[in-house]
C-alpha positions in Angstrom: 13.6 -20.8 -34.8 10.4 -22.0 -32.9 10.1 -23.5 -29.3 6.8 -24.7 -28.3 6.4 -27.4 -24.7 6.6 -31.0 -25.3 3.6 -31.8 -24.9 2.3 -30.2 -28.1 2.9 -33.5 -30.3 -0.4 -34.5 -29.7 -3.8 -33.6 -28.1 -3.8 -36.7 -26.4 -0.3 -35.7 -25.1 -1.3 -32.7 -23.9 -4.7 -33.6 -22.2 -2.9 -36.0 -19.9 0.2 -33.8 -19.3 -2.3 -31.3 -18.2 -4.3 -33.6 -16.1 -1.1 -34.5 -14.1 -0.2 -31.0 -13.7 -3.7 -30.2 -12.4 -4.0 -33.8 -10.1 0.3 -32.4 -8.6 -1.3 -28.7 -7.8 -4.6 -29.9 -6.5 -7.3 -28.6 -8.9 -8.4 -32.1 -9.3 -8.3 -33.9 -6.0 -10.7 -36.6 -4.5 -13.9 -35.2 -2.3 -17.6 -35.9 -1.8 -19.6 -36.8 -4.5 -22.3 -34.3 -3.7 -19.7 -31.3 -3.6 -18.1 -32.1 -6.5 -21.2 -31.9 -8.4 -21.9 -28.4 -6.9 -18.5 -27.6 -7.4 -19.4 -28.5 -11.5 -22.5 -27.0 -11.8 -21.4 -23.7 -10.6 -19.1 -23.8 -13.2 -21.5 -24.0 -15.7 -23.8 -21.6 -14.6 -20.8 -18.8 -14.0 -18.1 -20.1 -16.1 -14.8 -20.2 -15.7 -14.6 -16.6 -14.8 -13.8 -15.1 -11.1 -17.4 -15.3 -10.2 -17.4 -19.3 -11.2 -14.1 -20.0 -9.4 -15.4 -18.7 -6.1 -18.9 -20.4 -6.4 -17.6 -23.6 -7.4 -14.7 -23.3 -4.3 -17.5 -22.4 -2.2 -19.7 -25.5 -2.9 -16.3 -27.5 -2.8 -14.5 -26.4 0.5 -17.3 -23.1 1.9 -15.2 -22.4 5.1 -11.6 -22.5 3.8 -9.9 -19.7 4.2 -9.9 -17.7 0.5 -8.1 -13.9 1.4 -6.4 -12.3 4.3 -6.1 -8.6 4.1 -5.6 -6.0 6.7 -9.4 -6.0 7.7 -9.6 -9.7 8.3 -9.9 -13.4 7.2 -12.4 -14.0 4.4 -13.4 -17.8 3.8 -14.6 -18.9 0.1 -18.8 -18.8 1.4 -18.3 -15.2 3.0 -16.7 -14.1 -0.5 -19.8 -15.3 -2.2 -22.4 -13.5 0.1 -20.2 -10.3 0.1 -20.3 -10.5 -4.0 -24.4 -11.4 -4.3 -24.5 -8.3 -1.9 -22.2 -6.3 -3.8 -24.0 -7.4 -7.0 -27.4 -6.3 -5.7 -25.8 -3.1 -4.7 -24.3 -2.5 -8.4 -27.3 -3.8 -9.9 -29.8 -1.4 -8.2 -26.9 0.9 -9.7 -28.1 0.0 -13.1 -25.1 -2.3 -13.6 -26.0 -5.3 -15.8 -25.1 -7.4 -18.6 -22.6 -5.4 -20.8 -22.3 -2.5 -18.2 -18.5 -1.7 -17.9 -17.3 -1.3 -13.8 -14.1 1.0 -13.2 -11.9 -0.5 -10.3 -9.5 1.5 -8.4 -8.2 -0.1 -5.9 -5.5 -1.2 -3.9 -4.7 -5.0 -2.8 -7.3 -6.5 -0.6 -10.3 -8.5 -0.9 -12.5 -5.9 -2.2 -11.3 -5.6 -4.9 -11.9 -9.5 -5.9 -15.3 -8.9 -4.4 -15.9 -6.3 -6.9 -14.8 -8.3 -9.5 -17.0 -11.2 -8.4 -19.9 -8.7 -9.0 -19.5 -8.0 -12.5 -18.6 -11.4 -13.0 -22.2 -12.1 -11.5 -23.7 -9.6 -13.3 -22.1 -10.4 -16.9 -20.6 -6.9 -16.6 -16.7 -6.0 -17.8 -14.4 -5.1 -15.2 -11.8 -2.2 -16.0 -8.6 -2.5 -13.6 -7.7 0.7 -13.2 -3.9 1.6 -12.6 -3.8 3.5 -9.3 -0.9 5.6 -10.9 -2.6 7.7 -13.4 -3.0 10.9 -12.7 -6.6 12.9 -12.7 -6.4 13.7 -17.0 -5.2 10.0 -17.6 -7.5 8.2 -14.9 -10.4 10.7 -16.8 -9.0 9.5 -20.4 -9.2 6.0 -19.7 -12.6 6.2 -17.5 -14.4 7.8 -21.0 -12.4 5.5 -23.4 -13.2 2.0 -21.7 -16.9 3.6 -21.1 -17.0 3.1 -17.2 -20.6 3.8 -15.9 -19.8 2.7 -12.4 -16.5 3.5 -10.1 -15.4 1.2 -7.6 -12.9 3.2 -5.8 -10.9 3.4 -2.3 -11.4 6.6 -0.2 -7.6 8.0 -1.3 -8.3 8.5 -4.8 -11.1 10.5 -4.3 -8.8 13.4 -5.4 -7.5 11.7 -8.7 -10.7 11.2 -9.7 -11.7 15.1 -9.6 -11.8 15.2 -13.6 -13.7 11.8 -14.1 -17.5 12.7 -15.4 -20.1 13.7 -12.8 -22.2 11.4 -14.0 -20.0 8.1 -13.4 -21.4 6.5 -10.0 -19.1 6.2 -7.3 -18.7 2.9 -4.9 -16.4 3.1 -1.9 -14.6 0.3 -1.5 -12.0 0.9 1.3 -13.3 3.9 3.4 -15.9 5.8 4.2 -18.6 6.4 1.8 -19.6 10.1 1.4 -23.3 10.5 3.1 -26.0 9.5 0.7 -22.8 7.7 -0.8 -22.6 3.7 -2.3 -20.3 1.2 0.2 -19.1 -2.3 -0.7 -20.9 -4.3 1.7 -17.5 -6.1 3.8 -20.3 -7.8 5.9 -20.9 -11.7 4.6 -24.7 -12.2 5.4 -27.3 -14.3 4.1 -30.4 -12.4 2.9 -33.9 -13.0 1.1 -33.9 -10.2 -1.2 -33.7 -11.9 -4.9 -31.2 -11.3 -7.2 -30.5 -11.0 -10.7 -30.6 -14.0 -13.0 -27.1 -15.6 -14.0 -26.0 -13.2 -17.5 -26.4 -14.8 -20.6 -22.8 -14.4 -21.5 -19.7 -13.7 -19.0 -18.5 -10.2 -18.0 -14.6 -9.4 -18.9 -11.5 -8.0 -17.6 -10.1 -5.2 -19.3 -6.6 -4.6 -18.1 -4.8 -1.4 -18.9 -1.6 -1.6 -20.7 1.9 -0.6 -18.7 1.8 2.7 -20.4 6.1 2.7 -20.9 5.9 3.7 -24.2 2.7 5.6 -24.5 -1.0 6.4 -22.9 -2.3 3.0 -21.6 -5.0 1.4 -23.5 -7.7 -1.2 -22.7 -6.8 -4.9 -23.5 -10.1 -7.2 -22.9 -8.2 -10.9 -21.8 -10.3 -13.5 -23.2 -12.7 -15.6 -20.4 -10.8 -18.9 -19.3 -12.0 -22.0 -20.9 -10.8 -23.5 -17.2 -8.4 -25.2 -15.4 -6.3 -25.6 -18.8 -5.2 -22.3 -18.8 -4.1 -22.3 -15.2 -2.1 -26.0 -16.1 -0.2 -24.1 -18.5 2.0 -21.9 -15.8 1.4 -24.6 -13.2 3.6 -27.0 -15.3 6.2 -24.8 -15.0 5.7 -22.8 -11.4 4.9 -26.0 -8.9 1.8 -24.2 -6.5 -0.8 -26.1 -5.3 -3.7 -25.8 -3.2 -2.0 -26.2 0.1 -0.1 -22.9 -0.8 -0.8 -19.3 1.2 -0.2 -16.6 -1.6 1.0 -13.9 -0.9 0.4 -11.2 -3.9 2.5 -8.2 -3.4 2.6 -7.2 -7.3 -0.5 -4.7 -8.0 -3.9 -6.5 -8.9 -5.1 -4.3 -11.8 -1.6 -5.7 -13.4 -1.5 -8.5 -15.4 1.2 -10.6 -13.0 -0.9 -9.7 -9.5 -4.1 -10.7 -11.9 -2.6 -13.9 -12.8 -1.7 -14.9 -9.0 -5.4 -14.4 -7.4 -6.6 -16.3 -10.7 -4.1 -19.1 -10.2 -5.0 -19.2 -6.3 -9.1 -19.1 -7.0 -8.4 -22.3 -9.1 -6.3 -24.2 -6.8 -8.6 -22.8 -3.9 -5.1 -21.6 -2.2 -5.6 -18.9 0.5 -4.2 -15.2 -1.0 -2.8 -13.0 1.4 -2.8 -9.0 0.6 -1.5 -6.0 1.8 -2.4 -2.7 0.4 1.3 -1.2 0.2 3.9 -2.5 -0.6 6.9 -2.3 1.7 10.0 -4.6 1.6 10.1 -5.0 5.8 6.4 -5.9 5.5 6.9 -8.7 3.0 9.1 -10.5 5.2 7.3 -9.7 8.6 4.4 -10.8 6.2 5.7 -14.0 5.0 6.9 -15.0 8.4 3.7 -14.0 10.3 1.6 -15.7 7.7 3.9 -18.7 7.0 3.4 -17.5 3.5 4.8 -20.3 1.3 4.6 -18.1 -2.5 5.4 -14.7 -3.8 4.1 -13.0 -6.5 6.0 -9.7 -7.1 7.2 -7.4 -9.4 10.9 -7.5 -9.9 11.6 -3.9 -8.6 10.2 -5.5 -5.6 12.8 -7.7 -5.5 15.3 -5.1 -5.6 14.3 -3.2 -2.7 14.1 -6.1 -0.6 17.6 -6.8 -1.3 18.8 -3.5 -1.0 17.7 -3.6 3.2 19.8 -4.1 5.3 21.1 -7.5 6.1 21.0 -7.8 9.8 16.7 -6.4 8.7 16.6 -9.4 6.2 18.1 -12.1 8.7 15.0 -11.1 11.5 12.5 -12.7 9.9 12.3 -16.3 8.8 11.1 -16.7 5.5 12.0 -20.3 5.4 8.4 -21.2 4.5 8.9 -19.6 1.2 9.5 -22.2 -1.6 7.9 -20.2 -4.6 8.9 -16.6 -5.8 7.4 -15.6 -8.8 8.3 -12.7 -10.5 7.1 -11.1 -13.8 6.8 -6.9 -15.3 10.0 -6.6 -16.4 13.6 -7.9 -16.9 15.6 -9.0 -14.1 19.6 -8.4 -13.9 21.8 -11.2 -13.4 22.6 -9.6 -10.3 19.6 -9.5 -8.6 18.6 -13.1 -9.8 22.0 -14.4 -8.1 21.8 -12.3 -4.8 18.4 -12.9 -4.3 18.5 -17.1 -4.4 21.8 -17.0 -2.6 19.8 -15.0 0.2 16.6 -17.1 0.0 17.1 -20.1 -1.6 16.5 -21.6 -5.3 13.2 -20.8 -5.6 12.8 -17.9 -8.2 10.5 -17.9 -10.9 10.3 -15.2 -13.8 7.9 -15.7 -16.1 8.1 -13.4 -19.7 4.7 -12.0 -21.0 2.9 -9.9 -21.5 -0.9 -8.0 -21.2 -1.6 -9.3 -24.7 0.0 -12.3 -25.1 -0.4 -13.3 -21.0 2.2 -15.6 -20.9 5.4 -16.8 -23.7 8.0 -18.3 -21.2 9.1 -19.3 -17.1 12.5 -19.5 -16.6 12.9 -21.8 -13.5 15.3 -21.8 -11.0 17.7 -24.4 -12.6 17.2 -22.1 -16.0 18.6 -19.0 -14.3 21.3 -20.6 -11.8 22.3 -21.9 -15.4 21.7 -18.7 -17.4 20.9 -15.3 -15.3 20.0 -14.0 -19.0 17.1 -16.5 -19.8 13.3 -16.1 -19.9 13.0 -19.5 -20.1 11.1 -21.8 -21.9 7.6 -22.5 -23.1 5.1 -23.9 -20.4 2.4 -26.2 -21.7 0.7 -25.3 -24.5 2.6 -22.9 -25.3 4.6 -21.6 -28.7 7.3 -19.4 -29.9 8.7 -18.4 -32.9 11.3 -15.8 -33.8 10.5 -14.6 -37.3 12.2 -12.3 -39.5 11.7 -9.0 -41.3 9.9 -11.1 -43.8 7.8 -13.2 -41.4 9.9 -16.7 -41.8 11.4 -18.6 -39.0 14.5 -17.4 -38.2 17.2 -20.0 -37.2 18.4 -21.3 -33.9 20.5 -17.8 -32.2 19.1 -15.3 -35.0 17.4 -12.3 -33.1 14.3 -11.3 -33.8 10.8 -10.5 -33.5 9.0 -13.2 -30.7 5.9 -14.3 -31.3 3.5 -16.1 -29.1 0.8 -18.8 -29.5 -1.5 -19.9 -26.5 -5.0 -20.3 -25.6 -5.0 -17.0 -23.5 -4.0 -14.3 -26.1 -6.2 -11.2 -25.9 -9.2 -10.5 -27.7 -7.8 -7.0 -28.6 -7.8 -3.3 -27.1 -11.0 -1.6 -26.3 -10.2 1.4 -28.8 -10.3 -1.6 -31.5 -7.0 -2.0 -32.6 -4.8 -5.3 -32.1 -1.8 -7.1 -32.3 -0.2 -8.4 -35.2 -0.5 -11.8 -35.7 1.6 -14.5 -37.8 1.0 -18.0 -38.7 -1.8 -18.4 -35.7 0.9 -16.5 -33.3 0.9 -12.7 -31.8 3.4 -10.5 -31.8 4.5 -9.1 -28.7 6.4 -6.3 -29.6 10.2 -7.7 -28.3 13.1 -8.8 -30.2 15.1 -11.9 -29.2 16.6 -15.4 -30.0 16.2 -19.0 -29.2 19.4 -20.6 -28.3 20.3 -24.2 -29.0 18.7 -25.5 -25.9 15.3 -24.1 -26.4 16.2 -21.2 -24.0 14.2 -17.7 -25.2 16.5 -14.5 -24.4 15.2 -11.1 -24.8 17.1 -8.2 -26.9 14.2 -5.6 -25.7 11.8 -4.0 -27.0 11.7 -3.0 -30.9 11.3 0.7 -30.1 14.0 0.7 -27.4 16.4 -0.1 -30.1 19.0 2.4 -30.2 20.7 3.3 -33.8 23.8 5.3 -33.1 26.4 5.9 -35.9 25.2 3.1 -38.0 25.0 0.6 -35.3 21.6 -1.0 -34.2 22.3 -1.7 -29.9 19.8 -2.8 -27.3 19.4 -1.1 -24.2 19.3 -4.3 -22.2 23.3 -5.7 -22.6 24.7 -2.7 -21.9 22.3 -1.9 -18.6 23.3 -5.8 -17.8 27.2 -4.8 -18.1 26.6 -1.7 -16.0 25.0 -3.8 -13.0 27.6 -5.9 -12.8 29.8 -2.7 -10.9 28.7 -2.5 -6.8 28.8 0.7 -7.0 25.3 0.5 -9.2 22.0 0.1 -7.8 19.7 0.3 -10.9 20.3 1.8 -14.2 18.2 2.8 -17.3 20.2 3.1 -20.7 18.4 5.0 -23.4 19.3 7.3 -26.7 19.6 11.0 -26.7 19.5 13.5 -29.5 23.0 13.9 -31.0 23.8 16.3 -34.0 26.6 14.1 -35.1 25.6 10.4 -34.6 21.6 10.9 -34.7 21.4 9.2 -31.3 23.7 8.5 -28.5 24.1 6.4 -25.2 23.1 7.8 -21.9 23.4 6.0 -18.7 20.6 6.7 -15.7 22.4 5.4 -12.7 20.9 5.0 -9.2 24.0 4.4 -6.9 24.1 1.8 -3.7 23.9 3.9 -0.3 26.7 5.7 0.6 28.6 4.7 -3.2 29.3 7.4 -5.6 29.5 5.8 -9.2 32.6 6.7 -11.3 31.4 7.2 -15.2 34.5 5.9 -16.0 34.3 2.8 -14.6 31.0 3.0 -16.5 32.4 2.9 -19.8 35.7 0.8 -18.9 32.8 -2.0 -18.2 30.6 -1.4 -21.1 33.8 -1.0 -23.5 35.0 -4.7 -22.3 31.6 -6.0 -21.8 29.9 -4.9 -24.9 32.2 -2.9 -27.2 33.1 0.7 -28.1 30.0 1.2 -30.2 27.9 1.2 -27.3 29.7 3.0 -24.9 27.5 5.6 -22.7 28.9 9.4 -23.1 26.4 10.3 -20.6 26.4 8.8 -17.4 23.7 10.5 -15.3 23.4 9.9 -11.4 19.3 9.5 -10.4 18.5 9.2 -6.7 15.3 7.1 -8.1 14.5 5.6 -11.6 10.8 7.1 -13.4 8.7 4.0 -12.6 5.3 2.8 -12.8 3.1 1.6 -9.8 3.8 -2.3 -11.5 7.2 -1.5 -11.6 8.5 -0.8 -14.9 10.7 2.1 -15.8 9.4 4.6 -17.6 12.6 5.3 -19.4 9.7 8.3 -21.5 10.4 10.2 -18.7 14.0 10.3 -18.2 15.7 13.4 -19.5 16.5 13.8 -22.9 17.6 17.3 -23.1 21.4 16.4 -22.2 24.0 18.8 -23.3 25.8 18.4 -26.5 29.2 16.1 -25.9 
């Protein structure tokens, strides 16, 4: 079974689907002559990279407002003269074409400053997840070949085992004396600076890490606006829209909503932490009108209080979009009832960036849908043997689009079929076009002869109020090689029964898969993106 966007018929097709998509969200939009030929030549000198988007914006619209962050409002012209300055900075450093900058940094406009830099400077730039601890931060530091660090003050300590001979930039906080700062001051100045790079820099973005040490995955430069039409045909922003990006930058979802706002020229709001009050005081403080979050996030804004939910009005909000990891039919259905149909979830991935956006008429429809294809876009499901599989057949999805990674930094890749990439899930396409996801192929558990996904039975489990979040995995078992243990984080003030547990799983999804362990978890092992890290549950259960 394939699905692939409708506009793939033709080229033709295609280039005027996208044009419309790109004239609805404001990337192409009328303005002075003059501008708009600054606007295009800064392209061209800077490409389509972060350091293009925010030269061409400033010659387009200088004194919009481009990022808000808890030190202030940043306009598109002060972002450029706070990246040349970085750039000189980085470049008396030694950082030039080729050079490979660590970032370690929380939301706020730093960060995109420092990636302006390299982008300047045709150096890579590593997004660093601020979760590693010291040996892992150190692992991935040596591996990805960082020369330069651009870090905030509070992960000085992590980086204790990082080589002495990596410089260190202070991003947010004071610089050590003698120490390098990112200039936040946007001033002009005469000093020269280095000549545009003969080729872009890259981003490197580390992988989640759930199932093993993270690696480096260079994304491929944008060819531009093309790439941004594809999610924009499915998720309706548009330059008018104030962003607010809650879901970690140096992951691939927070990454994809500053790129999406830099191209529509939309303002980006930030906040460091993340705290569910603060997104809500944030959104109504802001009149923020799109979310980009992590699902998790989701979760812990509906697990407030109500009377806390209903003090803020959010009614500005007309985009949520959500990507990381699965979402329960529970949470999808709470959270639109709360705040209306406007819930996005888009299904990717760090290699394959995007495969499907379920939209909010896909998941009032079917809570268990990643959607469809955006523009551009293809998937297959292919068999054990590489051939299509047919319509409701699970297996493994792969992904065509023009975004698909140029491979890890350790030199490995992705499989690839038939001009697709694997991404490493199992699923099916139903009749409609609609891609669900089994999980992932390693999650699989094999118990007794039978071959069950975590994700059904975690789905069943949620559906009892006494359940906050649950994580199903297999544990050793002498007698049926694995078995089924349930991780369950209760709601406040519930106590979960585990037989109520199985009752629901038995009905739900059969006897095969029922969970002999049900395990009670004030918290679930998770990431700083999000995702469980079901690695680091327990597995040393006693024999049942």
């Amino acid at each position: 079974m394939a699905a692939a966007s409708p506009s793939d018929t033709s080229r033709l097709t295609r280039t005027l689907r996208t044009v419309r998509v790109l004239v609805r969200s404001g990337v192409i939009s009328p303005g002075r002559p003059d501008r708009i030929v600054r606007q295009l030549r800064a392209l061209r000198v800077w490409g389509a990279t972060m350091a293009g988007a925010y030269a061409a914006a400033n010659e387009r619209v200088p004194d919009s407002v481009a990022i808000v962050d808890e030190r202030g409002t940043f306009t598109f012209h002060e972002m450029i003269l706070r990246g040349r300055s970085l750039a000189r900075t980085l470049h008396h450093a030694g950082v030039g074409t080729g050079s490979r900058v660590g970032v370690l940094c929380r939301n706020h406009s730093a960060f995109v400053q420092t990636v302006i830099a390299c982008g300047r400077l045709g150096a890579d730039a590593v997004l660093l997840n601020t979760g590693l601890a010291p040996g892992q931060l150190a692992a991935a530091a040596t591996a990805n070949q960082v020369a330069v660090l651009v870090l905030d003050e509070e992960f000085d300590a992590q980086c204790a085992e990082v080589p002495a001979d990596v410089t260190r930039v202070r991003a947010w906080g004071d610089a050590p004396d003698g120490g390098l700062q990112v200039p936040w001051d946007a001033r002009e100045s005469t000093e020269g600076e280095p000549a545009p790079p003969a080729r872009p820099g890259r981003l490197i973005v580390l992988t989640s890490g759930t199932t093993g040490t993270p690696k480096g995955a260079r994304r491929p430069t944008p060819r531009g606006p093309r790439d941004a039409a594809a999610i924009l045909s499915r998720i309706p922003l548009n330059s008018g829209d104030r962003i607010l990006v809650s879901a970690p930058i140096f992951h691939t979802w927070g990454l994809a909503g500053v790129q999406l706002g830099m191209t529509m020229r939309a303002t980006l709001v930030m906040r460091r932490r993340f705290d569910p009050e603060d997104v809500l005081r944030t959104v109504e403080d802001q009149r923020c009108t799109a979310l980009f979050a992590a699902p998790v996030m989701l979760r812990r804004i509906m697990d407030l209080p109500a009377r806390t939910r209903a003090q803020y009005d959010t009614s500005s909000l007309r985009v949520v979009a959500c990507s990381g990891s699965a979402m329960s039919p529970r949470l999808i259905t709470e959270f639109m009832d709360e705040f209306g149909d406007v819930l996005y979830n888009l299904y990717g991935s760090t290699e394959v960036s995007w495969a499907t956006i379920a939209t909010p008429e896909d998941l009032r429809a079917v809570p268990t849908t990643a959607g469809r294809p955006p523009l551009g876009t293809r998937v297959q499901i292919l068999d054990a043997d590489g051939a299509q599989a047919p319509t409701g057949t699970e297996g493994s999805i792969f992904v065509g689009n023009d975004m698909l990674f140029d491979g890890y930094t350790n030199g490995a890749s992705k499989n690839r079929a038939h001009g697709l990439m694997e991404t490493g899930d199992r699923g099916r396409l139903d009749a409609d076009g609609l891609l669900h996801v089994s999980g992932r192929d390693d999650d699989m558990i094999v118990s007794g002869g039978e071959n069950v996904f975590p994700r059904p039975v975690e789905e069943a489990i949620l559906t009892l109020t006494s359940v906050s979040e649950v994580a199903v995995t297999g544990v050793p078992d002498e007698e049926f090689g694995q078995r089924f243990a349930a991780f369950v984080v209760p709601q406040e003030g519930a106590e979960v029964d585990p037989d109520q547990v199985r009752a629901v799983v038995r009905a739900e999804v059969g006897r095969f898969a029922v969970p002999r362990d049900v395990v009670p978890l004030e918290e679930l092992p998770r990431n700083p993106a999000g995702k469980v890290m079901k690695r680091h549950l327990p597995t040393d259960l006693p024999p049942r």
